[in-house]
DSSP file (Angstrom, degrees, kcal/mol; ACC not computed):
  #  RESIDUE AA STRUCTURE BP1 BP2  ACC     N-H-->O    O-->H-N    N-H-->O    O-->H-N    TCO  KAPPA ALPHA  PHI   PSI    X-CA   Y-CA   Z-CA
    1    1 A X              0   0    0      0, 0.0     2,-0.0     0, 0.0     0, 0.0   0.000 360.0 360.0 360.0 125.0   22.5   10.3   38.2
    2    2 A X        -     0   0    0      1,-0.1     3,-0.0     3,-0.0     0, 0.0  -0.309 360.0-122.5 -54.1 127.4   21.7   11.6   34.4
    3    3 A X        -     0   0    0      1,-0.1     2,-0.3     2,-0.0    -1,-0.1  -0.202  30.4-123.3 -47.2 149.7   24.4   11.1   31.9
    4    4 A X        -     0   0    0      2,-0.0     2,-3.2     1,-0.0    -1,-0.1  -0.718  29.0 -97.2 -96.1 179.6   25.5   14.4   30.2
    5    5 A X        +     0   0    0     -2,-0.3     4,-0.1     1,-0.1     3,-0.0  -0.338  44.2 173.4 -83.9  84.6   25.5   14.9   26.9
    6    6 A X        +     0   0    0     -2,-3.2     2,-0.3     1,-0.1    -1,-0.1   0.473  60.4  19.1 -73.0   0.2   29.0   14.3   25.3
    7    7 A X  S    S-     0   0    0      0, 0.0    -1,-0.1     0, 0.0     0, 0.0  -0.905  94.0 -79.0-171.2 149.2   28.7   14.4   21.6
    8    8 A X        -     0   0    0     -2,-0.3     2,-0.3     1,-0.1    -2,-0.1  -0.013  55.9-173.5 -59.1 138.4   26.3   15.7   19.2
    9    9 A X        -     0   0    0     -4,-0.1     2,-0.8    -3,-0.0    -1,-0.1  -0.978  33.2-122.5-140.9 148.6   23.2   13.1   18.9
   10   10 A X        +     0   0    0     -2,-0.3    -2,-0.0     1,-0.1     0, 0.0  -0.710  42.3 167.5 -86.6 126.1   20.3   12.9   16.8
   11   11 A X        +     0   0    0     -2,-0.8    49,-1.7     1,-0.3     2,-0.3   0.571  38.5   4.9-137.3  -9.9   17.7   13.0   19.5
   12   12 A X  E     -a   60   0A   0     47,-0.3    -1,-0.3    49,-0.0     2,-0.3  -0.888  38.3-137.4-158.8 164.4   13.5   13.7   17.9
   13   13 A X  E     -a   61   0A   0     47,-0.9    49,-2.7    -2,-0.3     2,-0.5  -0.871  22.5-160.7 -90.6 133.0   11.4   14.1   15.6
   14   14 A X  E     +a   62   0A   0     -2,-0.3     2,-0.4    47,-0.2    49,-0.2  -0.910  16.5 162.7-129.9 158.3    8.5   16.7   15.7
   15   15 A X  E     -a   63   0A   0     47,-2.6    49,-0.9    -2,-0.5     2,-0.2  -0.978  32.9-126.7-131.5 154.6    5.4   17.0   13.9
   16   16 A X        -     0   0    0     -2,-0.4     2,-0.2    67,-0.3    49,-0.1  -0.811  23.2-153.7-102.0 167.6    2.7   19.2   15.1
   17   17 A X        -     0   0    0     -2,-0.2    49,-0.2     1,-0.1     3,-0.2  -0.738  25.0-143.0-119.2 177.3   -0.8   18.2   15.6
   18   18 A X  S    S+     0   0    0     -2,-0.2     2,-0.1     1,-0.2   117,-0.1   0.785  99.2  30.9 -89.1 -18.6   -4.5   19.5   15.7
   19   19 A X    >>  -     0   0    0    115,-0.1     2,-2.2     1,-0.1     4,-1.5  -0.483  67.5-169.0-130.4  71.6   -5.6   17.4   18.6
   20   20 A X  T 34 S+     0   0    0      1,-0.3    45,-0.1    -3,-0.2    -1,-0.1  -0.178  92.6  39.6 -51.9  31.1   -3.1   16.3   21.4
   21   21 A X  T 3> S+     0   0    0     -2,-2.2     4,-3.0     2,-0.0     5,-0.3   0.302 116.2  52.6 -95.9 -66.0   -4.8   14.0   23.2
   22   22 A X  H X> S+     0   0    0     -3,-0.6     4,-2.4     1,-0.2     3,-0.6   0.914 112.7  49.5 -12.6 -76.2   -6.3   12.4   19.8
   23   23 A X  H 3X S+     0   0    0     -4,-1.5     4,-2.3     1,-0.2    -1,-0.2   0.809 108.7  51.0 -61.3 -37.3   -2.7   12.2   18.5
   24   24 A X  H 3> S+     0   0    0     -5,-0.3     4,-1.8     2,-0.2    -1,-0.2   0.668 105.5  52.5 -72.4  -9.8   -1.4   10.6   21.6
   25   25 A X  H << S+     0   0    0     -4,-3.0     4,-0.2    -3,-0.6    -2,-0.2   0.879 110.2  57.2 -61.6 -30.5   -4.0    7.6   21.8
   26   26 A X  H >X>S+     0   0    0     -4,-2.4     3,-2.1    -5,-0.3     4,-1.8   0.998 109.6  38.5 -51.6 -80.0   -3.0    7.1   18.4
   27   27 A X  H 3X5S+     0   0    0     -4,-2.3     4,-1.3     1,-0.3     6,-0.6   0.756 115.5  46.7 -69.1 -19.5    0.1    6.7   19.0
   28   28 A X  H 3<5S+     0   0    0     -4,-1.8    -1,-0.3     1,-0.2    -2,-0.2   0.583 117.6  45.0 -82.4  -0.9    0.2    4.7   22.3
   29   29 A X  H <45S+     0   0    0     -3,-2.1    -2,-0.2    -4,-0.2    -1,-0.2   0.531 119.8  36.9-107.2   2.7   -2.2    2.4   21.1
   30   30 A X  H  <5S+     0   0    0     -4,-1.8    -3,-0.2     3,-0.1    -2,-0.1   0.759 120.8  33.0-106.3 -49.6   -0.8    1.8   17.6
   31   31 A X  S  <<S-     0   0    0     -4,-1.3    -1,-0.1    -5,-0.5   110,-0.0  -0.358  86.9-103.2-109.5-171.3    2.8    1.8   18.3
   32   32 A X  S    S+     0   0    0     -2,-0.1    20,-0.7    -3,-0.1     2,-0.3   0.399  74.3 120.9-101.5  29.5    5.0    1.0   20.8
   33   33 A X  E     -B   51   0A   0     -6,-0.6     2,-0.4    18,-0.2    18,-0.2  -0.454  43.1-158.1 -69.8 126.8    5.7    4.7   22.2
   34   34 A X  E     -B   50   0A   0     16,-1.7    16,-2.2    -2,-0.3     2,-0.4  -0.807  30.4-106.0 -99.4 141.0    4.9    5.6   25.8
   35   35 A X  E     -B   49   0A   0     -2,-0.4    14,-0.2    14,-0.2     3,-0.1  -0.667  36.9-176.2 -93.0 120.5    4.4    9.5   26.7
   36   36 A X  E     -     0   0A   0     12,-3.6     2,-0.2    -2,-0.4    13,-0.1   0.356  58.3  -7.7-117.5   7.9    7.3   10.6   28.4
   37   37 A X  E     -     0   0A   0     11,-0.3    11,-1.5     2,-0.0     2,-0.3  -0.717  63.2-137.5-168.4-175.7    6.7   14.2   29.5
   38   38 A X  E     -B   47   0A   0      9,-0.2     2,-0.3    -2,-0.2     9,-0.2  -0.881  14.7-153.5-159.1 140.8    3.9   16.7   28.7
   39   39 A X  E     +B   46   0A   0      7,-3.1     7,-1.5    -2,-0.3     2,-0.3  -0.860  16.9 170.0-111.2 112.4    4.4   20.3   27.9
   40   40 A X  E     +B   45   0A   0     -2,-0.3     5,-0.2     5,-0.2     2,-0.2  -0.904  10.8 144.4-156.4 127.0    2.2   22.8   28.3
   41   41 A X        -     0   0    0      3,-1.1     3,-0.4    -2,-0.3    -2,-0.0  -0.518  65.9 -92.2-127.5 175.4    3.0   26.8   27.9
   42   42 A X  S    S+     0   0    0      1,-0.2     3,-0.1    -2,-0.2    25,-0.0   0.248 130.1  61.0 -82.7   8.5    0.9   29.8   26.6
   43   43 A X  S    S-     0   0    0      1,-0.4    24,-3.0    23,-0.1     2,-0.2   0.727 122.3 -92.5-106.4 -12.9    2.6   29.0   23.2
   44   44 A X  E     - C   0  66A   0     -3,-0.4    -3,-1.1    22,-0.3    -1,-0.4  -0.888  39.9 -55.1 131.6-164.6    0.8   25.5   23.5
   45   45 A X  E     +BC  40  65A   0     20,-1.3    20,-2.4    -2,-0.2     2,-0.2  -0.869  46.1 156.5-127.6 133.2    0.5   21.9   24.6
   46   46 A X  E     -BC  39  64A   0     -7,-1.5    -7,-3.1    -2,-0.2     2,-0.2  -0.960  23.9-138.2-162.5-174.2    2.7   18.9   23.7
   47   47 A X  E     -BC  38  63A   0     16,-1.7    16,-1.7    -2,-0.2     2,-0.6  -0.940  11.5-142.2-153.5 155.2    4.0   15.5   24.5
   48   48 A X  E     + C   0  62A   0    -11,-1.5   -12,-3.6    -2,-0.2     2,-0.3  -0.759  25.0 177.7-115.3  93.1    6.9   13.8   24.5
   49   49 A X  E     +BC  35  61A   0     12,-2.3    12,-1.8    -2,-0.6     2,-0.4  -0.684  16.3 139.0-110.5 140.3    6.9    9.5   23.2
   50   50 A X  E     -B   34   0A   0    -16,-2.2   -16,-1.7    -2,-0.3     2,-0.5  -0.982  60.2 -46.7-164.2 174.6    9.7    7.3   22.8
   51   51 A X  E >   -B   33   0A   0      8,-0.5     3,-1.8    -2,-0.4   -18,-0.2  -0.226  66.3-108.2 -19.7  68.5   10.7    3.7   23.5
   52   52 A X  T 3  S+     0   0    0    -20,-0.7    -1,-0.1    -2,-0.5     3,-0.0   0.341 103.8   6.4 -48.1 149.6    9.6    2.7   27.1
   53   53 A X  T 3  S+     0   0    0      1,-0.1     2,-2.5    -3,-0.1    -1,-0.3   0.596  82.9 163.3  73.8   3.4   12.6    2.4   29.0
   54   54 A X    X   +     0   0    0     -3,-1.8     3,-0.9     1,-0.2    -1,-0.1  -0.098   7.5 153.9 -55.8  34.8   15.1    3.8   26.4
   55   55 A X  G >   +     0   0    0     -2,-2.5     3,-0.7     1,-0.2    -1,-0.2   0.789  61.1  49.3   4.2 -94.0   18.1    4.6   28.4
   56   56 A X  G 3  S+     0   0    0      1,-0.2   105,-0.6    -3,-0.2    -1,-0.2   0.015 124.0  16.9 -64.9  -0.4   20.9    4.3   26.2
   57   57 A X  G <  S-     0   0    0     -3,-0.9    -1,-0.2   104,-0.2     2,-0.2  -0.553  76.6-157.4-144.4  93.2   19.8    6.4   23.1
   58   58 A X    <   +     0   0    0     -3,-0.7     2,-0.3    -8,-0.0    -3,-0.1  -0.309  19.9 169.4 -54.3 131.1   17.2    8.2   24.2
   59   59 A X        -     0   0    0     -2,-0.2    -8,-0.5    -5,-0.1   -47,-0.3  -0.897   9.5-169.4-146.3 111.7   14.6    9.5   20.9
   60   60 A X  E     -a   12   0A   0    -49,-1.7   -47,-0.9    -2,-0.3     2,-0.6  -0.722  26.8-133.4-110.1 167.3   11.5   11.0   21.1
   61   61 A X  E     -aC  13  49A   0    -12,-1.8   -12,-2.3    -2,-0.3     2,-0.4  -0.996  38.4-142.6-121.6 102.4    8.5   11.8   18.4
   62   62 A X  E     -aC  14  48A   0    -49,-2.7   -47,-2.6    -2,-0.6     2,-0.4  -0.735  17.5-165.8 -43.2  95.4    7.9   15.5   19.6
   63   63 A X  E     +aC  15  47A   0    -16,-1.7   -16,-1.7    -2,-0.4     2,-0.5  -0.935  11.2 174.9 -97.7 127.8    4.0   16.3   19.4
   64   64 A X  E     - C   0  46A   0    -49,-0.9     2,-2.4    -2,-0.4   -18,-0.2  -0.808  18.8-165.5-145.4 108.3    3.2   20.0   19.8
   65   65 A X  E     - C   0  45A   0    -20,-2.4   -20,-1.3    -2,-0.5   -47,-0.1  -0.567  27.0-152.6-109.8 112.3   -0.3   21.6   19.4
   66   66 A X  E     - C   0  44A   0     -2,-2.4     2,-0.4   -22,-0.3   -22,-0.3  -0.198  15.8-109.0 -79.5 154.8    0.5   24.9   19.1
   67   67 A X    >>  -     0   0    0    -24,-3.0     4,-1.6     1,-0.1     3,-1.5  -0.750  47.5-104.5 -76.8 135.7   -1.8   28.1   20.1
   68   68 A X  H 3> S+     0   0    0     -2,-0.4     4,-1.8     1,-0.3     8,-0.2   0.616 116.2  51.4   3.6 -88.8   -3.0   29.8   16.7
   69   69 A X  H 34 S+     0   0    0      1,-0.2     4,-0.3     2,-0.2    -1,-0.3   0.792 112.6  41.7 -17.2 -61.7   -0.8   32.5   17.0
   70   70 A X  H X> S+     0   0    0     -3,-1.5     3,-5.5     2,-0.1     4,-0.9   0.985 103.5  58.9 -62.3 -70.6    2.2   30.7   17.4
   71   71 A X  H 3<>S+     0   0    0     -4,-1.6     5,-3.1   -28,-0.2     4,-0.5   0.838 100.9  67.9 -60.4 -10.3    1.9   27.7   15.0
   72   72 A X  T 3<5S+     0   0    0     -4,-1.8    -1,-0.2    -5,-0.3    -2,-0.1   0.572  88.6  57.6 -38.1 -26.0    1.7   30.5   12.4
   73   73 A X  T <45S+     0   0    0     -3,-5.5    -1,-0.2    -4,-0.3    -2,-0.2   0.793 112.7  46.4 -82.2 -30.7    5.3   31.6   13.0
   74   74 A X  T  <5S-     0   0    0     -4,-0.9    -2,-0.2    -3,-0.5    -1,-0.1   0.594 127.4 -99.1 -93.4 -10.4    6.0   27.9   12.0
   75   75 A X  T   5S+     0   0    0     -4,-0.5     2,-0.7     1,-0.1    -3,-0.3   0.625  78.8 127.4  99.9  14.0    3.8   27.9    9.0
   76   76 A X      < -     0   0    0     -5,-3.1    -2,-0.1    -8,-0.2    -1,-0.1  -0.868  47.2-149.3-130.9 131.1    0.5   26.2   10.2
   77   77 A X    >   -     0   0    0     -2,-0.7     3,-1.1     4,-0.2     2,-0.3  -0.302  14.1-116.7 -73.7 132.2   -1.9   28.0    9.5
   78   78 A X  T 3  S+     0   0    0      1,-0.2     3,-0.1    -2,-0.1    -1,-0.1  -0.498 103.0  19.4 -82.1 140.9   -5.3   27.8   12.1
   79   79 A X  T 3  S+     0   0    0      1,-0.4     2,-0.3    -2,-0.3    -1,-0.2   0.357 110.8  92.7 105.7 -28.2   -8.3   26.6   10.6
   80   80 A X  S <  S-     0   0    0     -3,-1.1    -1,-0.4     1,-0.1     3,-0.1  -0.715  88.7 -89.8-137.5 133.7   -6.3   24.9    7.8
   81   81 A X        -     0   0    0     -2,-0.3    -4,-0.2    -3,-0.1    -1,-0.1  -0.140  49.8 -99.4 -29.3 127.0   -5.0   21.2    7.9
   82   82 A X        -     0   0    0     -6,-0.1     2,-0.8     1,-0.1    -1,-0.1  -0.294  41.1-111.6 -54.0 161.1   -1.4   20.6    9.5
   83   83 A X        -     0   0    0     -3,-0.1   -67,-0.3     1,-0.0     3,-0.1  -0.899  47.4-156.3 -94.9 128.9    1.1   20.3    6.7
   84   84 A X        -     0   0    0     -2,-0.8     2,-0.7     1,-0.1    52,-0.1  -0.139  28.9 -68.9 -55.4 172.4    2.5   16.4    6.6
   85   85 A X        -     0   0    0      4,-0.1    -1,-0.1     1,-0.1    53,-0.1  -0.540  62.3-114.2 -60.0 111.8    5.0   14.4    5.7
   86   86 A X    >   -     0   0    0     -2,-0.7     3,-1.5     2,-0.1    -1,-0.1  -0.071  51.8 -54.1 -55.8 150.5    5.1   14.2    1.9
   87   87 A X  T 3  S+     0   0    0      1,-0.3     2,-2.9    -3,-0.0     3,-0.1   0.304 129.9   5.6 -10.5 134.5    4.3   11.0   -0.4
   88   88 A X  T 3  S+     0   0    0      1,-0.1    -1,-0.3    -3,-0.0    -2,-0.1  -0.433  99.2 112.0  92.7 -92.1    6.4    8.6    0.6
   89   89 A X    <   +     0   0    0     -2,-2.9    49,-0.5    -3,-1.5     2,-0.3  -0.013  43.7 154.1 -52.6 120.9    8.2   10.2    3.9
   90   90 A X  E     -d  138   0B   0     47,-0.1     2,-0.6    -3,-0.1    49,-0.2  -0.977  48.0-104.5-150.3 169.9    7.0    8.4    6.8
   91   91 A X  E     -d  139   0B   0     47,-2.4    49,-2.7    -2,-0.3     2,-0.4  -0.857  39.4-143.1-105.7 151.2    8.1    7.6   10.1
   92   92 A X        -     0   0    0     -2,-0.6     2,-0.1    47,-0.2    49,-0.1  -0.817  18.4-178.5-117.7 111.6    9.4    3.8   10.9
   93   93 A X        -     0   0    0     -2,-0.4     2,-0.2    47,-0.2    48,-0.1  -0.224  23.5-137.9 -88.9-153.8    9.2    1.2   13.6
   94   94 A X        -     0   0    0     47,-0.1     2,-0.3    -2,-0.1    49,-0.2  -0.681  17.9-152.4-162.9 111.2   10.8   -1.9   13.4
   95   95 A X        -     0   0    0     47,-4.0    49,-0.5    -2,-0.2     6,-0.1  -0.683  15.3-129.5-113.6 109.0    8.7   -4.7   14.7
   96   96 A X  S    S+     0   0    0     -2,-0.3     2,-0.3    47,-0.1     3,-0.1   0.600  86.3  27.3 -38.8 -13.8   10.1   -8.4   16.3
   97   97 A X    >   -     0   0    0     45,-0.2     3,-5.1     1,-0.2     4,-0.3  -0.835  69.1-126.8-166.7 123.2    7.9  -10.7   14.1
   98   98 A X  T >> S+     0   0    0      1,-0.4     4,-1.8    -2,-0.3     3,-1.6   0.738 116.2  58.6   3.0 -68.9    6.2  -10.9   11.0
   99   99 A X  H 3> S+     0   0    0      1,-0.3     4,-1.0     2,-0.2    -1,-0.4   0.763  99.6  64.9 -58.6 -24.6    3.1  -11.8   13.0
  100  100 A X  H <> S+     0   0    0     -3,-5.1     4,-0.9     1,-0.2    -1,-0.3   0.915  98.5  49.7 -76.6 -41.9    3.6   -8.2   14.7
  101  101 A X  H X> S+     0   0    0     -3,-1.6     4,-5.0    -4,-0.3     3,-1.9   0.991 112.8  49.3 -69.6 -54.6    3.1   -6.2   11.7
  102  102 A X  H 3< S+     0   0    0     -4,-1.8     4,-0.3     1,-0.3    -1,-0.3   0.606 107.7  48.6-115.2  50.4    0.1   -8.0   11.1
  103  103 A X  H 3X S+     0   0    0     -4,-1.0     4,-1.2    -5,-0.3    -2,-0.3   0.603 112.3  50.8 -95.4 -19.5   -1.4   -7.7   14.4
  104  104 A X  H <X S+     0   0    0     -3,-1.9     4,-1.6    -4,-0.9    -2,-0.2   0.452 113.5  49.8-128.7 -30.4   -0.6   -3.8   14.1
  105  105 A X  H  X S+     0   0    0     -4,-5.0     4,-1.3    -5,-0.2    -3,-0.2   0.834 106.5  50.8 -72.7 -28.9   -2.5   -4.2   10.6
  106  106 A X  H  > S+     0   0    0     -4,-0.3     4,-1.0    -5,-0.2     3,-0.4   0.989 117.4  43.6 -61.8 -83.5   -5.6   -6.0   12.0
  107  107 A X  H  X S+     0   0    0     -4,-1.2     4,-6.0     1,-0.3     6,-0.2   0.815 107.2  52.9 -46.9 -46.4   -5.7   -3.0   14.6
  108  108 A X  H  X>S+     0   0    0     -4,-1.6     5,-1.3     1,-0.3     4,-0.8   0.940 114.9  52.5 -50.4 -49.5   -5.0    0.2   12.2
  109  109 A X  H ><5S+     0   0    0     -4,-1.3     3,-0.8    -3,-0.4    -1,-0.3   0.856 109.3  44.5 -39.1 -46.7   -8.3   -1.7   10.1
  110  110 A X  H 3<5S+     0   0    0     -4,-1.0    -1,-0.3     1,-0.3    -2,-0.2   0.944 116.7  46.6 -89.9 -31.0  -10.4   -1.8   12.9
  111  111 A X  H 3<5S-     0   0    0     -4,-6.0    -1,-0.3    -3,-0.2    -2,-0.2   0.821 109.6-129.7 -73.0 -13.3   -9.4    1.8   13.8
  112  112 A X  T <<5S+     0   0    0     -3,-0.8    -3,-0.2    -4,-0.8    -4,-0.1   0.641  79.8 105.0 114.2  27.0   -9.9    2.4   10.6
  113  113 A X      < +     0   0    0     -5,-1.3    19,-0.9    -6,-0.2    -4,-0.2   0.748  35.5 141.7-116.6 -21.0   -6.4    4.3    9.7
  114  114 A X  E     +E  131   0B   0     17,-0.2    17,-0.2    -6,-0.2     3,-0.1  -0.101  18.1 170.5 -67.9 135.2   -4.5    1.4    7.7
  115  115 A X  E    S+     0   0B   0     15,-4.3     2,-0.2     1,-0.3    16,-0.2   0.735  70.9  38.5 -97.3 -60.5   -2.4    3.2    4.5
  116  116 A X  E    S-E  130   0B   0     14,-2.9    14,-0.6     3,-0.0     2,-0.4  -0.700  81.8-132.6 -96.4 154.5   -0.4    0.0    3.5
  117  117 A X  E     -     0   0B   0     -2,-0.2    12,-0.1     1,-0.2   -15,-0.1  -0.980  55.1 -85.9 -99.0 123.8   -1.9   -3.7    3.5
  118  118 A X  E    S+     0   0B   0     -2,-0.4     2,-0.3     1,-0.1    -1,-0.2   0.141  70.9 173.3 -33.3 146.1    0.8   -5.8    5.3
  119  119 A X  E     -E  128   0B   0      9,-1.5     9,-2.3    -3,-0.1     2,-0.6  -0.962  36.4-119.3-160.1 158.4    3.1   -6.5    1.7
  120  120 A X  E     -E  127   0B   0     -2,-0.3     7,-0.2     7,-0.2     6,-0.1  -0.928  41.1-160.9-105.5  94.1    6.7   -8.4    1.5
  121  121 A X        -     0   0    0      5,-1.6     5,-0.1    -2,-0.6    -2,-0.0  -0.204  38.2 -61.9 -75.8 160.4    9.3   -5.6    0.0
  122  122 A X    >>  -     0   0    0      3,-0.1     3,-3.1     1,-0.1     4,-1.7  -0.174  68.5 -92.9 -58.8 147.3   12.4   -5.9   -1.5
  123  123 A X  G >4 S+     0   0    0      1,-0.2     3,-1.9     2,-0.2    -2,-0.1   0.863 123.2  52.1 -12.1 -83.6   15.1   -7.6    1.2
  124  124 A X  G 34 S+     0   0    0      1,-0.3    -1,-0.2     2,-0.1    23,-0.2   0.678 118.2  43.0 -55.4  -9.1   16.7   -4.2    2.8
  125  125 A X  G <4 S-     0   0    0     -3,-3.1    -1,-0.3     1,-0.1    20,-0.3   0.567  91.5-177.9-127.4   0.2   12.9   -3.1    3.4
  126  126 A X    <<  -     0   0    0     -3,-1.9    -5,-1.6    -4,-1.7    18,-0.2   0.220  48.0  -7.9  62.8-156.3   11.3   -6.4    4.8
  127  127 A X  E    S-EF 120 143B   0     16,-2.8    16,-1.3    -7,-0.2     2,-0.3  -0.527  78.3-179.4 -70.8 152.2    7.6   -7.1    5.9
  128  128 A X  E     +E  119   0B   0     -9,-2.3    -9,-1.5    14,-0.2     2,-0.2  -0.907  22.3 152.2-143.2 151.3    5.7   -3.6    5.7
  129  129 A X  E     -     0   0B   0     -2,-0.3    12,-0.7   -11,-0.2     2,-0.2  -0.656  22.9-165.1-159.7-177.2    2.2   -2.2    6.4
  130  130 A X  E     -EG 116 140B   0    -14,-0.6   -15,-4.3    -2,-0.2   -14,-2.9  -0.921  11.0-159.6-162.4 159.4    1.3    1.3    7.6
  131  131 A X  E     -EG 114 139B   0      8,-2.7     8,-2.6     9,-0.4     2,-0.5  -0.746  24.5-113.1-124.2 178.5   -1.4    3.6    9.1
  132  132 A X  E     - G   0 138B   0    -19,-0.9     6,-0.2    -2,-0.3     5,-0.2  -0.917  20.8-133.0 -97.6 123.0   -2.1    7.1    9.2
  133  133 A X    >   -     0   0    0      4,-2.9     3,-0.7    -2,-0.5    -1,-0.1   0.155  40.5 -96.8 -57.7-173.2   -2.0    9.2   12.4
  134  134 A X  T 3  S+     0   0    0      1,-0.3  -116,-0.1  -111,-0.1    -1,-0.1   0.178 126.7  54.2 -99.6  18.9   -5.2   11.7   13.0
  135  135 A X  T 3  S-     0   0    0      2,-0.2     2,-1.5  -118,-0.1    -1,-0.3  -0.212 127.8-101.0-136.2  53.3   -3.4   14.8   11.5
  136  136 A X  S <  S+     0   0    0     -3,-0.7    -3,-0.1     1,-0.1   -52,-0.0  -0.344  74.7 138.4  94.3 -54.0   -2.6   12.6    8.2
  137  137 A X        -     0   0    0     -2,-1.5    -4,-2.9    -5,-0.2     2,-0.9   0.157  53.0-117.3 -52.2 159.5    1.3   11.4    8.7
  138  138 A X  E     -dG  90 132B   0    -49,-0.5   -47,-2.4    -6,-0.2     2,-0.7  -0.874  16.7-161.4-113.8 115.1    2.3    7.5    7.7
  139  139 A X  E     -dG  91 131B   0     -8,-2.6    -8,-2.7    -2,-0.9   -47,-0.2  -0.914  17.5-154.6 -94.8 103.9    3.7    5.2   10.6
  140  140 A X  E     - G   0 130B   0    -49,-2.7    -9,-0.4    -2,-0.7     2,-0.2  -0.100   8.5-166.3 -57.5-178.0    5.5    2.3    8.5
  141  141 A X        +     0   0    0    -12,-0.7     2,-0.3   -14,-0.1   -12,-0.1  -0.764  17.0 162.5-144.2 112.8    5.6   -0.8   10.5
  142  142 A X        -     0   0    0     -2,-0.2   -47,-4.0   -14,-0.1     2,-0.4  -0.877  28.9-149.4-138.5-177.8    8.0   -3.5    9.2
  143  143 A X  B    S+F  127   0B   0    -16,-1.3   -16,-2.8    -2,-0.3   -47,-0.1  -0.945  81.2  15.0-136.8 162.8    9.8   -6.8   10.3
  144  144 A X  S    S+     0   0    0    -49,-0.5   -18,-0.2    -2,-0.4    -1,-0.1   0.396  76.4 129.9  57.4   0.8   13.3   -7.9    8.8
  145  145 A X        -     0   0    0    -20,-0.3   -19,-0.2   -18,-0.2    -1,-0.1   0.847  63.6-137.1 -67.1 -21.8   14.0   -4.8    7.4
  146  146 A X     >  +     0   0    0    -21,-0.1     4,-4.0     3,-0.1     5,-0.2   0.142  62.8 121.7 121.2 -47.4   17.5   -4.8    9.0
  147  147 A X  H  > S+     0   0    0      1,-0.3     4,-1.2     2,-0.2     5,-0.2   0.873  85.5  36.4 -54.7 -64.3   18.2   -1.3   10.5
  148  148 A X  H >> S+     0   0    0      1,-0.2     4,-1.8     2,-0.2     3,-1.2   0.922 119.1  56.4 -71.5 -33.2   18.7   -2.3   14.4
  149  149 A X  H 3> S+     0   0    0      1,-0.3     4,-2.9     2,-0.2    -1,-0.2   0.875 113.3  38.4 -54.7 -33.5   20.5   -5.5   13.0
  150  150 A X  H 3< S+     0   0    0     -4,-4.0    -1,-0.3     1,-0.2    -2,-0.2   0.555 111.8  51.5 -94.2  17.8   22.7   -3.5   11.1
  151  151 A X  H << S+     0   0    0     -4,-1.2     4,-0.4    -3,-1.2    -2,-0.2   0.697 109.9  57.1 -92.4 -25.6   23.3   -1.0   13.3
  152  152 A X  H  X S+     0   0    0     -4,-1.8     4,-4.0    -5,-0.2    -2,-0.2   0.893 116.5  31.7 -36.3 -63.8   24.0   -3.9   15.7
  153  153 A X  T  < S+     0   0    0     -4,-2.9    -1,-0.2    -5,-0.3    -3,-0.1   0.744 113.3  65.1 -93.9   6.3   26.7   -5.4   13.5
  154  154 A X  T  4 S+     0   0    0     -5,-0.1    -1,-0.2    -4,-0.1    -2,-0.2   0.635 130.5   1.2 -72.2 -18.6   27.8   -1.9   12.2
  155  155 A X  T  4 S-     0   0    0     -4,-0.4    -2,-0.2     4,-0.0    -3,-0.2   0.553 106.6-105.5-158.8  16.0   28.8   -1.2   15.8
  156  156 A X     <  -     0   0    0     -4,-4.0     2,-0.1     2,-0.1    -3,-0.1   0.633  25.6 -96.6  63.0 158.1   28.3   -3.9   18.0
  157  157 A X  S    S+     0   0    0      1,-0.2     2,-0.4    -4,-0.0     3,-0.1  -0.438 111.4  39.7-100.4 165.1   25.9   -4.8   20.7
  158  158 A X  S    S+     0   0    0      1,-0.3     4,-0.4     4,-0.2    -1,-0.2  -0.623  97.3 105.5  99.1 -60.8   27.1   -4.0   24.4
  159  159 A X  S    S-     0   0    0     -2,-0.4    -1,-0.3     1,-0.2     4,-0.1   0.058  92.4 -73.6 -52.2 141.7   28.8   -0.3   22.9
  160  160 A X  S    S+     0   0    0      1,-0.3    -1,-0.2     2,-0.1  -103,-0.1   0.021 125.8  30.3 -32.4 116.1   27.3    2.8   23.6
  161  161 A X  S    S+     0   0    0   -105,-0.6    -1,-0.3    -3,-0.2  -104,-0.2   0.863  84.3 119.3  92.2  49.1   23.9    3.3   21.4
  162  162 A X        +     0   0    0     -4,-0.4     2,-0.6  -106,-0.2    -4,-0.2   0.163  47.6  97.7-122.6  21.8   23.4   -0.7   21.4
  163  163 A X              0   0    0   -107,-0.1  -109,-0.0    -4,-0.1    -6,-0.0  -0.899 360.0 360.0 -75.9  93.3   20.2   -0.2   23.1
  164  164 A X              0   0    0     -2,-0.6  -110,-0.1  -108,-0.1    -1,-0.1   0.428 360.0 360.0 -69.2 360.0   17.1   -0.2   20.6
């Protein structure tokens, strides 16, 4: 039986795209997101990726290719590029091994998307590379950077949200 929802949680992202299907090869073949519903109204088509198996804080990256009309109310315009994530702003996995990021660089090359060339960052931001999605946005990739380890020892494994 599904849990209910007992306190406020931060629970997606969305971006729109120009090509849902496009944007979800991307992302199941780059990262490690699995499509975990699809959406589809007269306002438009979309898809829903997160973590397979993510139980225990559930988060999806929201994809929505809107009909004309519609993504207009939101500010994207038809005909016109989707707006991105600005310089800088990108969205972040966090990768088990060094080697991962650059096996995840190899691939973005051959697809022909890689942004960052695998680099070594200051501690708190660890091994890095990143690629670009087909409607422009940056997927970071790093290893060591820390976040689920310190969200680990910020709130200890086994406690509710100690699910990555």
């Amino acid at each position: 039986m599904a849990r209910t929802l007992t306190e406020p949680r931060w629970t997606h992202i969305a971006l729109p795209v120009t090509d849902l299907e496009r944007a979800i090869e991307f992302y199941t073949s780059l990262t490690p997101l699995v499509v975990v519903a699809r959406h589809q109204t007269a306002d438009g088509r979309g898809a829903w990726l997160s973590n397979d198996k993510q139980v225990e804080t559930p988060f999806v990256l929201v994809i929505s290719q809107f009909e004309p009309e519609v993504g207009a109310r939101f500010g994207v315009e038809p005909g016109k590029p989707h707006p991105t994530l600005a310089p800088f702003a990108h969205i972040g996995i966090e990768l088990p091994n060094k080697e991962d990021v650059d096996a995840v660089a190899d691939k973005a090359r051959e697809m022909g998307v890689l942004e960052w060339e695998p680099m070594q960052m200051p501690e708190h931001i660890g091994y890095i590379c990143a690629a670009k999605d087909p409607d422009g946005n940056v997927i970071e990739f790093s290893w060591n950077q820390k976040v689920f380890s310190a969200i680990q020892a910020l709130w200890g494994e086994g406690t509710e949200g100690g699910e990555g």
